[in-house]
DOVEX-144586 format. One record per atom (N, C-alpha, C, CB): y negated, z negated, x negated; residue number from 1; atom name; residue in three letters. Coordinates in pm, whole numbers, plus 50000, padded with zeros to 5 digits. Glycine has a CB too. Layout:
N
y, z, x, seq, atom, type
Y, Z, X, NUM, CA, Ala
...
# end
This chain:
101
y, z, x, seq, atom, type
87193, 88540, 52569, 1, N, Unk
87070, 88470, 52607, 1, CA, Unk
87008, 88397, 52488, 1, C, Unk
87099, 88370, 52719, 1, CB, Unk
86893, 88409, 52516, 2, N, Unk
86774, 88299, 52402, 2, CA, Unk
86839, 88160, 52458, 2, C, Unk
86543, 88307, 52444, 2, CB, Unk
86845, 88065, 52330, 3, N, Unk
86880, 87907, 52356, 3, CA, Unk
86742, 87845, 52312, 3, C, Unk
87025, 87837, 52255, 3, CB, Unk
86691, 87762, 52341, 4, N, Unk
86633, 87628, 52295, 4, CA, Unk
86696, 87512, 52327, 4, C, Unk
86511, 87609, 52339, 4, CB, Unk
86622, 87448, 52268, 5, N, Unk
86610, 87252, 52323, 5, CA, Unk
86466, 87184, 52364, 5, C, Unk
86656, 87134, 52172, 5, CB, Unk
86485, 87157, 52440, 6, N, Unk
86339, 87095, 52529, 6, CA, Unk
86402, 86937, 52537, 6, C, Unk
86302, 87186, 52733, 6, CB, Unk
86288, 86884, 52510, 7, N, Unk
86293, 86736, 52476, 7, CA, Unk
86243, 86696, 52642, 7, C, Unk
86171, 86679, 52322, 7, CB, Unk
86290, 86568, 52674, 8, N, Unk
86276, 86496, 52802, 8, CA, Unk
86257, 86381, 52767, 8, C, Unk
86379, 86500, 52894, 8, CB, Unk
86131, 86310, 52733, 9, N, Unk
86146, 86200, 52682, 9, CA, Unk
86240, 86169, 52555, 9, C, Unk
86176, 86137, 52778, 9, CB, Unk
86314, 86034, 52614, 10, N, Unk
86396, 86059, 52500, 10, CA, Unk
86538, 86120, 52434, 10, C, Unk
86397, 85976, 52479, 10, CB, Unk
86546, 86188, 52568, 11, N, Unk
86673, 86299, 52618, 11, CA, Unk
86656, 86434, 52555, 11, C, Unk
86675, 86331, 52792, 11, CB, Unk
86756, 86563, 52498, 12, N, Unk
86694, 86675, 52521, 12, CA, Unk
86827, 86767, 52626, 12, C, Unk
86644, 86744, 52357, 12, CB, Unk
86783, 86833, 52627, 13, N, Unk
86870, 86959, 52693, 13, CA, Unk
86844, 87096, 52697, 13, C, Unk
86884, 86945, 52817, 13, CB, Unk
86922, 87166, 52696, 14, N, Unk
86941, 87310, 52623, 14, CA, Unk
86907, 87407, 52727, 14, C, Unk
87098, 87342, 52565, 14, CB, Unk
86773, 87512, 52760, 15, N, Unk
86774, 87566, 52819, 15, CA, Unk
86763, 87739, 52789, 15, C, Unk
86712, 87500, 52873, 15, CB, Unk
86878, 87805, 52835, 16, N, Unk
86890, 87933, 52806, 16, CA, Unk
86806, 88041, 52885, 16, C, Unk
87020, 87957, 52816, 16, CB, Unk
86767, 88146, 52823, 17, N, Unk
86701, 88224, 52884, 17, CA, Unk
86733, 88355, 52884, 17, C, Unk
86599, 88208, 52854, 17, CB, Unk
86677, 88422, 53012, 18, N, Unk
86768, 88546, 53029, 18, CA, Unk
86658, 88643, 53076, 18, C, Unk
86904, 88527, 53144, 18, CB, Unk
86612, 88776, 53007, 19, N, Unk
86519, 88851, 53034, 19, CA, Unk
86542, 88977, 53144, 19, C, Unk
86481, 88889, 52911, 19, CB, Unk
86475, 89006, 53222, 20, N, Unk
86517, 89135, 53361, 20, CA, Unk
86395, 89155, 53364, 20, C, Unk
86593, 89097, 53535, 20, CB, Unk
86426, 89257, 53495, 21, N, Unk
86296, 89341, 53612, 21, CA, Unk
86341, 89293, 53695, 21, C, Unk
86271, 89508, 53648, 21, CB, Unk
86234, 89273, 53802, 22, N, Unk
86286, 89296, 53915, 22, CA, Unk
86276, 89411, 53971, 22, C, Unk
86253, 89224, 53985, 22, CB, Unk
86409, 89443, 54116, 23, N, Unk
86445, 89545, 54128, 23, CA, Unk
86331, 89693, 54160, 23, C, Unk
86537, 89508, 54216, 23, CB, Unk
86442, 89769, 54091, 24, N, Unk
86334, 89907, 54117, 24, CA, Unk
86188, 89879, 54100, 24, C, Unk
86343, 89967, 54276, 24, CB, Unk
86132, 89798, 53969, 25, N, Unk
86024, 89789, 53915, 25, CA, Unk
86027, 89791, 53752, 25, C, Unk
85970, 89680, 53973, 25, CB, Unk
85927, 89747, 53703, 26, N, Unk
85925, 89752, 53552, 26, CA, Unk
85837, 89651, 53518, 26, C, Unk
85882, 89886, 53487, 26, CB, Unk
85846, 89546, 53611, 27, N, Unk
85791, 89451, 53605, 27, CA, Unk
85926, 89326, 53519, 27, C, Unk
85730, 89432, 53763, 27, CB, Unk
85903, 89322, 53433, 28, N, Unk
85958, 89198, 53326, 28, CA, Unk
85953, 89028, 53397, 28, C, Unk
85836, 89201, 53167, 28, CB, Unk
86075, 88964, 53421, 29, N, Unk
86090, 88823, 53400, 29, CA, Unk
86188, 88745, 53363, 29, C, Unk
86066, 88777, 53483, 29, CB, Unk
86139, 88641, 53368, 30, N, Unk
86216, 88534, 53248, 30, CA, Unk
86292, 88470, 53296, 30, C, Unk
86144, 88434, 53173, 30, CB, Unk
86415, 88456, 53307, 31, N, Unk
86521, 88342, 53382, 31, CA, Unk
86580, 88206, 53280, 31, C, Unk
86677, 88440, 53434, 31, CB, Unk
86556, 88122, 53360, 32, N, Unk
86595, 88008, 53327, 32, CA, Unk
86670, 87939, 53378, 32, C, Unk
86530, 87955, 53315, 32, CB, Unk
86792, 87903, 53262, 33, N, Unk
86934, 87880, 53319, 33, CA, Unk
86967, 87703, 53200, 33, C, Unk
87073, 88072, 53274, 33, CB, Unk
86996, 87629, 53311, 34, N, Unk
87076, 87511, 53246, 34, CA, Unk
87186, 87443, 53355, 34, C, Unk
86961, 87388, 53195, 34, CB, Unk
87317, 87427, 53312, 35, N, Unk
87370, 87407, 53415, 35, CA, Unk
87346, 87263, 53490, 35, C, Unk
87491, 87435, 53386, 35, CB, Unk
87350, 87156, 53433, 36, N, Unk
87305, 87018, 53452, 36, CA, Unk
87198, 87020, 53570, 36, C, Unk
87242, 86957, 53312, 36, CB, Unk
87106, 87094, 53562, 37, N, Unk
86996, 87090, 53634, 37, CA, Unk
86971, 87199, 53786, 37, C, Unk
86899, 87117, 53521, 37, CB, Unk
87010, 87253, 53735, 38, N, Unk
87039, 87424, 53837, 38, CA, Unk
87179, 87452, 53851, 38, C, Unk
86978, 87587, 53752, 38, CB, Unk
87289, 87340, 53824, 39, N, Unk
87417, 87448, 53843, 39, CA, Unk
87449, 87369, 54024, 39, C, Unk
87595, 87421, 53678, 39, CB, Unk
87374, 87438, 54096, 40, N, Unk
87347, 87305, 54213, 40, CA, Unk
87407, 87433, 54353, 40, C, Unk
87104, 87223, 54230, 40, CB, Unk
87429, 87371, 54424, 41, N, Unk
87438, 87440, 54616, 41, CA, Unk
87317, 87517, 54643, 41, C, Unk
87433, 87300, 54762, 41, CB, Unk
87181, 87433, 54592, 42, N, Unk
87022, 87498, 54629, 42, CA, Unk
86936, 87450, 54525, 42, C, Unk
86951, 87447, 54784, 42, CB, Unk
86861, 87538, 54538, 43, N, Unk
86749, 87535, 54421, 43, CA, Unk
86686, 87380, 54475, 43, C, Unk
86613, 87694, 54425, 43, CB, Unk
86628, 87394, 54580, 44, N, Unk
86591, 87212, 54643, 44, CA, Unk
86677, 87147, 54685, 44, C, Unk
86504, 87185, 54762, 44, CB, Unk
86680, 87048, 54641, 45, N, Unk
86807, 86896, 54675, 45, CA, Unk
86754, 86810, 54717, 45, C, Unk
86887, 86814, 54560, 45, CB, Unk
86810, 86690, 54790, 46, N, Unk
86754, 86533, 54784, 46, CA, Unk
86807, 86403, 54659, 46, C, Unk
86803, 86471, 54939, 46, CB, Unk
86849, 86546, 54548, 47, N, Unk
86925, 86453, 54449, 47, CA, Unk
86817, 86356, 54355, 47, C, Unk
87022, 86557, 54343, 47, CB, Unk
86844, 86266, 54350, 48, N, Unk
86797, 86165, 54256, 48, CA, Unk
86684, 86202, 54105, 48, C, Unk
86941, 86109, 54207, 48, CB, Unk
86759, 86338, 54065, 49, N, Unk
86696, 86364, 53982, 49, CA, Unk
86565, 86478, 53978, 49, C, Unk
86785, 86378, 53916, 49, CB, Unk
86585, 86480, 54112, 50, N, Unk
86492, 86610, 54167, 50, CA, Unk
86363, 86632, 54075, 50, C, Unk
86433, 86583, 54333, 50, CB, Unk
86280, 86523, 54057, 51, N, Unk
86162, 86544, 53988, 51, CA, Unk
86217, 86568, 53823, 51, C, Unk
86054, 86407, 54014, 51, CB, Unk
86324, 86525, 53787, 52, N, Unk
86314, 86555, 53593, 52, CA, Unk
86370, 86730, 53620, 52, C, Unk
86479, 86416, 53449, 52, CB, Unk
86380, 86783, 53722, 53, N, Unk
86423, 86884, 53729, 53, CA, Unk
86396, 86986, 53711, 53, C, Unk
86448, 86889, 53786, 53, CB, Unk
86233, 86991, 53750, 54, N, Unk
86105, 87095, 53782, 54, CA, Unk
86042, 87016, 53665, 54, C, Unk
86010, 87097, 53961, 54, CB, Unk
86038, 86912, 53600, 55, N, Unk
85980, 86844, 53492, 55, CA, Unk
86030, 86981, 53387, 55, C, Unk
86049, 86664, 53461, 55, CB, Unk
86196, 86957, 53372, 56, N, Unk
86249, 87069, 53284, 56, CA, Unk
86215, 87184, 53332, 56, C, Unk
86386, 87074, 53266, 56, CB, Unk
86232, 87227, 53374, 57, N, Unk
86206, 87386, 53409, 57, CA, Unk
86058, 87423, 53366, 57, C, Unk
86225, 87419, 53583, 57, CB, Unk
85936, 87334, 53411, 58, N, Unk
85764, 87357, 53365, 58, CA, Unk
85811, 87366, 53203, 58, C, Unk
85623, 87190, 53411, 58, CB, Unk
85915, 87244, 53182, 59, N, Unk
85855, 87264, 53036, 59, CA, Unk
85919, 87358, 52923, 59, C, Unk
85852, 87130, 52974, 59, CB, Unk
86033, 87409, 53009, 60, N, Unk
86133, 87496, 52921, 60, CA, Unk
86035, 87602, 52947, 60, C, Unk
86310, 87523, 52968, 60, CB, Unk
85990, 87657, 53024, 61, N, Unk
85896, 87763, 53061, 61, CA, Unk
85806, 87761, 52868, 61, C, Unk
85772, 87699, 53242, 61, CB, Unk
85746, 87713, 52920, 62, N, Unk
85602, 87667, 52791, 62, CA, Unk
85682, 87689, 52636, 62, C, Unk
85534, 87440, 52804, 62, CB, Unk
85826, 87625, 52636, 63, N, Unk
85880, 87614, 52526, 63, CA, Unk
85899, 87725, 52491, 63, C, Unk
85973, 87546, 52518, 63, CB, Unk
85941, 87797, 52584, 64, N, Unk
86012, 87924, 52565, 64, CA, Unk
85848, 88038, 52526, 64, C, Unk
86126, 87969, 52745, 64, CB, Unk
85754, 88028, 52585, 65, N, Unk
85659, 88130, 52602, 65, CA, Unk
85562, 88111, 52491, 65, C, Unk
85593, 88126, 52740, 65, CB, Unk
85600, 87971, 52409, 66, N, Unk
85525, 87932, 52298, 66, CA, Unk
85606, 87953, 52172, 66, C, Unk
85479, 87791, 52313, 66, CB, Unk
85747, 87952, 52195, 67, N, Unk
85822, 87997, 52073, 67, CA, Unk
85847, 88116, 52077, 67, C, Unk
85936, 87938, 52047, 67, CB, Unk
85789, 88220, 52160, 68, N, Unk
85825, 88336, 52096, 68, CA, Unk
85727, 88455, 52161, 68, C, Unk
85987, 88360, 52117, 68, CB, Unk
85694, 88597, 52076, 69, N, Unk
85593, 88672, 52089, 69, CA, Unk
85580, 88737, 52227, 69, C, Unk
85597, 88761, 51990, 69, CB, Unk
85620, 88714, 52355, 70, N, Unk
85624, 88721, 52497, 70, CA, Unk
85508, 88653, 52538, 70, C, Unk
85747, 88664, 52558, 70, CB, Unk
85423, 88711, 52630, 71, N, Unk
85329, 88601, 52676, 71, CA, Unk
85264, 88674, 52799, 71, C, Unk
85213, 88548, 52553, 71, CB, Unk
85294, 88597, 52906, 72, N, Unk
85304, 88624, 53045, 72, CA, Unk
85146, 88704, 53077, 72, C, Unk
85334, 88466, 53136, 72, CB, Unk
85155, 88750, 53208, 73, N, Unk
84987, 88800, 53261, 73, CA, Unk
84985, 88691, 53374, 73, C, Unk
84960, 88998, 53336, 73, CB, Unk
85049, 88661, 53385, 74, N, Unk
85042, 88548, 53503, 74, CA, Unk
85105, 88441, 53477, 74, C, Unk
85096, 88585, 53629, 74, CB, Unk
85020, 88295, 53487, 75, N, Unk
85120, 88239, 53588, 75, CA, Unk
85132, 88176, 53713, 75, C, Unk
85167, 88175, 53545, 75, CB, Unk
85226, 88172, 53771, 76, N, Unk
85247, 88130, 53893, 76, CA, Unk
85309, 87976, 53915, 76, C, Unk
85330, 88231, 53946, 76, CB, Unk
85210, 87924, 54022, 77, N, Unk
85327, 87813, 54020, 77, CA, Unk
85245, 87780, 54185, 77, C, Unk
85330, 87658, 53854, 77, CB, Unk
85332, 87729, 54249, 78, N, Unk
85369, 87722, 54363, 78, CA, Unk
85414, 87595, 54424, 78, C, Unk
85448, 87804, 54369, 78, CB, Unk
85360, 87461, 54505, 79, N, Unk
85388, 87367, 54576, 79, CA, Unk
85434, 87286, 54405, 79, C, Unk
85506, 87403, 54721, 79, CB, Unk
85523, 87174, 54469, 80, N, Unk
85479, 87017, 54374, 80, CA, Unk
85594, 87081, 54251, 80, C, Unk
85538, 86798, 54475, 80, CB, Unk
85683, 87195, 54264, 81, N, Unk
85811, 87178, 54195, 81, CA, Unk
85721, 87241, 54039, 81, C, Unk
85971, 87287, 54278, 81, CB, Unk
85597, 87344, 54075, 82, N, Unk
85561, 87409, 53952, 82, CA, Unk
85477, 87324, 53910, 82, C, Unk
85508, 87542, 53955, 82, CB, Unk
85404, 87198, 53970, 83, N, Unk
85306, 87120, 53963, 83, CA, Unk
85193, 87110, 53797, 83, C, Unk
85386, 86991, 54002, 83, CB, Unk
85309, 87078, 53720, 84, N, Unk
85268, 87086, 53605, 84, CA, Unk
85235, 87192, 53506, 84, C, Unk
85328, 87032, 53568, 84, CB, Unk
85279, 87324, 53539, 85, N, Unk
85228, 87445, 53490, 85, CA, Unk
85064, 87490, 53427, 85, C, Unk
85257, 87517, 53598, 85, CB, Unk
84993, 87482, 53520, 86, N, Unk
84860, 87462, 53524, 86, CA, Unk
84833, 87345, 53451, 86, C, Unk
84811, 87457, 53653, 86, CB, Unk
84864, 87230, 53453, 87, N, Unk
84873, 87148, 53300, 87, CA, Unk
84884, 87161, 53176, 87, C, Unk
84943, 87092, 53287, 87, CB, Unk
84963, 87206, 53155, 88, N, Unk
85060, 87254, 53042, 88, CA, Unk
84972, 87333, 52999, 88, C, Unk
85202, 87321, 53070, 88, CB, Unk
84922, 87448, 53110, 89, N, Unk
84865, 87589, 53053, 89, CA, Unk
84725, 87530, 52957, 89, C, Unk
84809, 87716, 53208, 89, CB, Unk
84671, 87453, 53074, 90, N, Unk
84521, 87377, 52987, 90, CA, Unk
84506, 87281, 52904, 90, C, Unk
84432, 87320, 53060, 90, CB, Unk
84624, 87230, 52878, 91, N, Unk
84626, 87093, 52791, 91, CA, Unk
84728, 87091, 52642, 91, C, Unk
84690, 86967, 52903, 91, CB, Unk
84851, 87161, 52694, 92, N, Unk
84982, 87150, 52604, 92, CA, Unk
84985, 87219, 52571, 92, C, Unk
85093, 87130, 52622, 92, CB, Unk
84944, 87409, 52584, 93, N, Unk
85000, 87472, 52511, 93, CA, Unk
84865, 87626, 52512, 93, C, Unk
85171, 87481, 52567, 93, CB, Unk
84785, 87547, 52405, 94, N, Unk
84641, 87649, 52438, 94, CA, Unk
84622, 87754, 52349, 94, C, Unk
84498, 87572, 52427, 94, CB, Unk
84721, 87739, 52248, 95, N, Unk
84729, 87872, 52164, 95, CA, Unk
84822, 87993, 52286, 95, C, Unk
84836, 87832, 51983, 95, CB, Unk
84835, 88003, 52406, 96, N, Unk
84821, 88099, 52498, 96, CA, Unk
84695, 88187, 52525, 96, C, Unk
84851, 88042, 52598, 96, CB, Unk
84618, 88085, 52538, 97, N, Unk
84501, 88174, 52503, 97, CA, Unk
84435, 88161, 52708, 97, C, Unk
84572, 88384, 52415, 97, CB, Unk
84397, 88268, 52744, 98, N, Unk
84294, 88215, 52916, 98, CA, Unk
84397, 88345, 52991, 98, C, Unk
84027, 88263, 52927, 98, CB, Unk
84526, 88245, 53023, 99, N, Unk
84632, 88316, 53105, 99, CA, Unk
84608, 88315, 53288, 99, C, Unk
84782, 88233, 53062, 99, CB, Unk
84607, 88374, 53372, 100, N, Unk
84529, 88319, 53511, 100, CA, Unk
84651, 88277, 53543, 100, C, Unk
84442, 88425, 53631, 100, CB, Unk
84602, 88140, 53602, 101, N, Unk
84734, 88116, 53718, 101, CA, Unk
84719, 88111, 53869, 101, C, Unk
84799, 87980, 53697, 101, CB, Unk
# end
């Protein structure tokens, strides 16, 4: 897997990435793996840290799609967990260029 470090304030943490299809397509995506954050029972919790959670994940996304020559046709983001995506896309990281989300 691809490693980075994504900064959290004044925290960082290491998020690995792992490239596929999904099945019986040839459609390409990006998995994002940290255990701290996702090594969980369910993707949604009532844990404490719930929001720095989807905080990391928006931003390992961006980190990852800005450090390297990959660059999505979409993006997607979906209810409060992707919230900041569409942020990011228009504010933080505009050498992407006019990606639809």
């Amino acid at each position: 897997p691809e490693k980075l470090t994504v900064s959290l304030g004044a925290d960082f943490e290491e998020a690995r990435f792992y490239k596929t299809f999904l099945p019986h397509s040839s459609v390409e995506v990006i998995l994002v793996e940290n255990e701290k954050f996702f090594g969980r029972e369910s993707v949604y919790t009532e844990d404490a840290d719930e929001g720095e959670r989807f905080v990391f994940f928006s931003k390992a996304s961006f980190e990852f799609i800005s450090r390297s020559d990959w660059k999505p046709n979409l993006l997607h983001a979906n209810d409060w967990q992707t919230a900041l995506i569409p942020y990011y896309a228009k504010n933080k990281y505009e050498k992407l260029g006019n990606v639809p989300s």
